[in-house]
C-alpha positions in Angstrom: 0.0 0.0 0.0 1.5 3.4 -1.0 1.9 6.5 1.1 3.2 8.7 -1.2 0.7 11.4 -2.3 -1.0 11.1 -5.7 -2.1 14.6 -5.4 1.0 17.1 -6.1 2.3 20.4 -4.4 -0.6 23.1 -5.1 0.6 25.8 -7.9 -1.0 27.7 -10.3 -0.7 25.5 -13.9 -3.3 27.0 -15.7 -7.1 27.0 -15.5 -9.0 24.1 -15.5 -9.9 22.6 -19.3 -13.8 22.9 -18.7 -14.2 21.3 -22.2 -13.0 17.9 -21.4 -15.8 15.6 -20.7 -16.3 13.8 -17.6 -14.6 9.9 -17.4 -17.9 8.7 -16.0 -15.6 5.4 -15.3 -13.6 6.9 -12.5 -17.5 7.8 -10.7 -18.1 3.9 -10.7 -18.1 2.2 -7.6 -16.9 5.3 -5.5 -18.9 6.7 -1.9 -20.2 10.1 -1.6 -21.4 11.8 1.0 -24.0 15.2 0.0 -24.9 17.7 2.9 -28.5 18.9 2.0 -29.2 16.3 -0.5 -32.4 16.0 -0.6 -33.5 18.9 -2.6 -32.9 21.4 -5.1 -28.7 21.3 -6.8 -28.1 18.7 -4.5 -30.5 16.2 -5.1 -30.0 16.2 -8.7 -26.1 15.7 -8.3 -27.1 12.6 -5.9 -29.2 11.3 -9.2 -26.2 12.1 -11.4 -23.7 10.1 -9.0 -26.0 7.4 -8.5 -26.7 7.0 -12.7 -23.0 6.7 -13.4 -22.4 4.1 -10.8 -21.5 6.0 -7.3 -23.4 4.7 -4.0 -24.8 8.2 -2.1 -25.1 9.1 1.4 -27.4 12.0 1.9 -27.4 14.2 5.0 -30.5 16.7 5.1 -33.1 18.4 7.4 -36.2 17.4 4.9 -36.5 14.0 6.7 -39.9 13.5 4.2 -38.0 14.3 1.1 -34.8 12.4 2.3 -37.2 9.1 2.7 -38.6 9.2 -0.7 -35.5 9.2 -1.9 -34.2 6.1 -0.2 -36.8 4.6 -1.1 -36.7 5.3 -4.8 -33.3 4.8 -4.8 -32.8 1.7 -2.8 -29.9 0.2 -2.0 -28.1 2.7 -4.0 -28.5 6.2 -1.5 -29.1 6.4 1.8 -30.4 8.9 3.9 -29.5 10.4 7.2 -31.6 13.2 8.7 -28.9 16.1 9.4 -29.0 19.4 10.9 -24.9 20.7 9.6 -24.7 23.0 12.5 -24.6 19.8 15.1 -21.5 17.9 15.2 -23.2 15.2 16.4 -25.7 14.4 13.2 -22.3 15.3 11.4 -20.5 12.0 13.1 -23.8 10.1 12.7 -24.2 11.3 9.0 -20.7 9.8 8.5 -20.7 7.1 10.3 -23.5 5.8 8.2 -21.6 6.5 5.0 -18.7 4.8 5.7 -20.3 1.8 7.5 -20.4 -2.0 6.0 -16.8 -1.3 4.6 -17.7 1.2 2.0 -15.8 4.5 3.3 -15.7 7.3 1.6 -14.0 9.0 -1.9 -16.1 12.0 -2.4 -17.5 14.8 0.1 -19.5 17.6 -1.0 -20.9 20.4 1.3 -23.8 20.9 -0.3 -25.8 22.0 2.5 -26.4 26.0 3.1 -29.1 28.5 3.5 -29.6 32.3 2.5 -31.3 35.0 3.7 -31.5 39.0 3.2 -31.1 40.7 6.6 -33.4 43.2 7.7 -31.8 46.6 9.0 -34.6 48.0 10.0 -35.9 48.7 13.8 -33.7 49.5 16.5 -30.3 47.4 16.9 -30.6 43.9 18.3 -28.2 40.9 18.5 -27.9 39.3 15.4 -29.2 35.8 14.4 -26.2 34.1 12.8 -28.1 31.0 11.6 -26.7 31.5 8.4 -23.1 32.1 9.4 -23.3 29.4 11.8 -25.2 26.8 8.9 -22.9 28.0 6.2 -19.7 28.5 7.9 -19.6 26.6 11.0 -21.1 23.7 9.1 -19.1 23.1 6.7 -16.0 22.8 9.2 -17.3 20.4 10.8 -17.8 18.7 7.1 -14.3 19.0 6.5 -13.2 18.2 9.8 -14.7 14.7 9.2 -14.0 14.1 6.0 -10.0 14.3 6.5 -10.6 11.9 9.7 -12.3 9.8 7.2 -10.1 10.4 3.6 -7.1 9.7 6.5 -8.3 6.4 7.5 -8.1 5.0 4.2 -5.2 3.9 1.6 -3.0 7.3 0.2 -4.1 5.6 -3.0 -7.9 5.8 -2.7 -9.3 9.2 -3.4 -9.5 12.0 -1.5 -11.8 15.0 -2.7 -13.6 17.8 -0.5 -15.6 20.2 -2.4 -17.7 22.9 -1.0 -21.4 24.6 -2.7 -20.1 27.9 -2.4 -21.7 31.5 -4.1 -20.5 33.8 -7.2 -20.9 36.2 -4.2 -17.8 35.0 -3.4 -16.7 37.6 -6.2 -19.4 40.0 -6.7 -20.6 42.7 -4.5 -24.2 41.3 -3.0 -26.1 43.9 -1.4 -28.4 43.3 1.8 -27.0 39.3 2.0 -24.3 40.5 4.6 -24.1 37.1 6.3 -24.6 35.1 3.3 -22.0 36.8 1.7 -19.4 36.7 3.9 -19.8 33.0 4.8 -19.6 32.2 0.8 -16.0 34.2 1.1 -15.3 32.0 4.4 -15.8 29.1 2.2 -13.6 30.8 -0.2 -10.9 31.4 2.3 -10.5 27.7 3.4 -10.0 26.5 0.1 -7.4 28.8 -0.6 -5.7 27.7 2.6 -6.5 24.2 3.2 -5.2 23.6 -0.9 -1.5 24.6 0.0 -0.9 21.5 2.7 -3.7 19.0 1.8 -1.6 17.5 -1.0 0.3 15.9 1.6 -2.0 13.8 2.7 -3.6 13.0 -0.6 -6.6 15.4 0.1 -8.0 18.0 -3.1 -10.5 20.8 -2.2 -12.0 22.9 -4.6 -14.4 25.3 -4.9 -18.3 25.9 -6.8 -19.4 28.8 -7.1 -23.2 29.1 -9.0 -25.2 32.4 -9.6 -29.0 32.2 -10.3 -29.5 28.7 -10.9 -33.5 27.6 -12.4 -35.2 25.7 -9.9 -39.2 24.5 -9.1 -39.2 26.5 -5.9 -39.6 30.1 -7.9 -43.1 30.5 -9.6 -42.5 31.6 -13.7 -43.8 34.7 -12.8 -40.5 35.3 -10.7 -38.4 33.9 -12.9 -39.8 36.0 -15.5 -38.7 39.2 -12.8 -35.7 38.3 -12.7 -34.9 37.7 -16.6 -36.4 41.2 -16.9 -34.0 42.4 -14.7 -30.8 40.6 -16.8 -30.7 37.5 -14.8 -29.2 34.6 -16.7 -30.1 31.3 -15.2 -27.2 28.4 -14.7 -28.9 24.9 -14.8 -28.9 22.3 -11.8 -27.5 19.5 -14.6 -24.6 21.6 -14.8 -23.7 22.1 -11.3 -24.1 18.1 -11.2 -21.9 18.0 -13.9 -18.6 20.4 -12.5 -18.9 18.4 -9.1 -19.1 15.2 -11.4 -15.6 16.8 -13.5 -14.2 17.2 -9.9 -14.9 14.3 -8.6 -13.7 12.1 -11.4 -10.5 14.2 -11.8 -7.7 13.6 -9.6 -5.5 16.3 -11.3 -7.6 19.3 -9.9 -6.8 20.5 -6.4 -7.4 24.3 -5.3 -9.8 25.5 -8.2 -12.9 27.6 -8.1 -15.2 26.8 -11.0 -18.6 28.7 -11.7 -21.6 27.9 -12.7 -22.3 29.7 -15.8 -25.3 30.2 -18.6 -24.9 27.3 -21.4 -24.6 30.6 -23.7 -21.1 31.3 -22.0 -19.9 28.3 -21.7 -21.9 25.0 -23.1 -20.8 22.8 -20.5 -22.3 25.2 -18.0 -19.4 25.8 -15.9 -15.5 26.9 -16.4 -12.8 28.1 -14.0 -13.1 31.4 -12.5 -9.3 32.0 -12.9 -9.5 34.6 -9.9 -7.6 33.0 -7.3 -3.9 33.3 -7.9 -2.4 36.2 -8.5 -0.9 35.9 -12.2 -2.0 38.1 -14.1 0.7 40.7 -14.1 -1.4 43.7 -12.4 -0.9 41.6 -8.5 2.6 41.7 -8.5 3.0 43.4 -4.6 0.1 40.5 -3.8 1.9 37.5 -5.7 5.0 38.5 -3.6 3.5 38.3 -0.4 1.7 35.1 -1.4 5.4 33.7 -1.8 6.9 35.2 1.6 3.6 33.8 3.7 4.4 30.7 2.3 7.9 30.8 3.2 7.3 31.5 6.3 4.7 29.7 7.5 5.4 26.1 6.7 2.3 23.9 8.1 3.3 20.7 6.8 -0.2 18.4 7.6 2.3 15.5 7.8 2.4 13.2 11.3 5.5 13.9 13.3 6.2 17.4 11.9 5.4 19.7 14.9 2.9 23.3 14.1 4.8 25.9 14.7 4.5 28.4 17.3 4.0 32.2 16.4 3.5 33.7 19.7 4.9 33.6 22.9 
């Protein structure tokens, strides 16, 4: 059994080829583990996985929605009723997955929720449901999938991917909390990608807009095409996490989920996360000195460093 990492040091080669199809052989027999599942983007990615030969663990709130599903879908996805925000139906969520030998290949945190806050009214104490759902959760996600990824052979897959926003990019007025948890998101991949190589791990990022879904009425939709919206399409978003998934040569990319109009696959690199472009030059040198300096090797034996006293 091998413990040399298949996944190499993180650098900037390029943007990912969005063009290549996915090699629906390498989704074949592996586990994957969906936060919020049961619905919407994430339910249609389950289907995908499932179609091309993937078993599917879903973790969601919608215990009526999640049953149905396991049902339909028997022996192929299973469900587990999860709230992200509790560690505990995290552990259960995984423990589930990963029972009767199967482990686990493929996380994705799915799950999320999004609200406008109201700033009206006198000033009262924040409810951080979102932060705490979209943030906090999706730790706890990770932290369990590298427990899990760790427990397994270097040369078994390793992938983390995260449902984040194009507000990650783009200025979202009124979502304050929503925002800033999709750039929290952000944040982690760009950290976690420079030492998760080491132990065989790849996180990436997606990142879709307006997306069509049943849950708006026409009339809506409509609004918002009046308005320039252009819609991305849930297939797609199944598709980029399929293209992740069954790629083991992309680590530390954000892809976004675009109209079929600007890119017919539906998706394509944002190419916004490394500073090469020429204009960043003050940035890209700082990039290189942090990385100099602060060596966190994630290999066992090799002691964190100490920055304070």
């Amino acid at each position: 059994m091998s413990t040399k990492s298949p996944v190499p040091r993180y650098s900037w080669n390029g943007p990912v080829d969005h063009t290549i199809p996915v090699d629906k052989s390498k989704i074949k027999g592996k586990s994957v583990i969906i936060t919020g599942g049961a619905n919407g983007m994430g339910e249609v990615a389950a289907r995908r996985f499932i179609i091309d030969g993937a078993f599917v663990t879903v973790g969601d709130m919608d215990v009526k929605r999640g049953e149905a599903l396991e049902a339909e879908l028997k022996g192929r996805l299973k469900f587990v009723k999860c709230n992200i925000k509790s560690w505990e139906d995290q552990v259960a969520l995984f423990d589930a997955a990963t029972g009767e030998g199967r482990g686990v290949d493929v996380v994705i945190a799915n799950a999320g929720i999004s609200r406008s806050s109201d700033p009206s009214g006198p000033p009262t104490k924040p409810d951080l449901n979102i932060v705490e759902t979209n943030v906090n959760g999706t730790f706890y996600t990770f932290k369990l999938a590298t427990h899990y990824f760790r427990k397994q052979p270097m040369d078994r897959d390793r992938s983390f991917m995260m449902t984040g926003s194009l507000t990650a990019w783009i200025d979202s007025p009124g979502n304050w909390e929503y925002t800033a948890s999709k750039y929290a998101l952000r944040g982690l991949m760009r950290t976690v990608r420079c030492s998760s190589w080491e132990q065989g791990i790849r996180i990436n990022f997606i990142g879709p807009n307006y997306i069509k879904s049943a849950i708006r009425t026409p009339e809506y939709e409509k609004y918002l095409m009046d308005l320039g919206v252009r819609f991305g399409e849930a297939e797609d978003v199944a598709s980029c996490m399929e293209r992740l998934a069954a790629d083991q040569s992309i680590n530390g990319h954000s892809l976004m989920i675009v109209p079929r109009a600007v890119a017919k696959e539906g998706y394509m690199d944002v190419q916004d996360d490394d500073h090469v472009d020429g204009k960043r030059e003050y940035f890209a040198g700082e990039q290189a000195i942090q990385l100099n300096i602060i060596k966190d090797q994630w290999l066992d034996g090799v002691p964190t460093q100490i920055y304070k006293r």
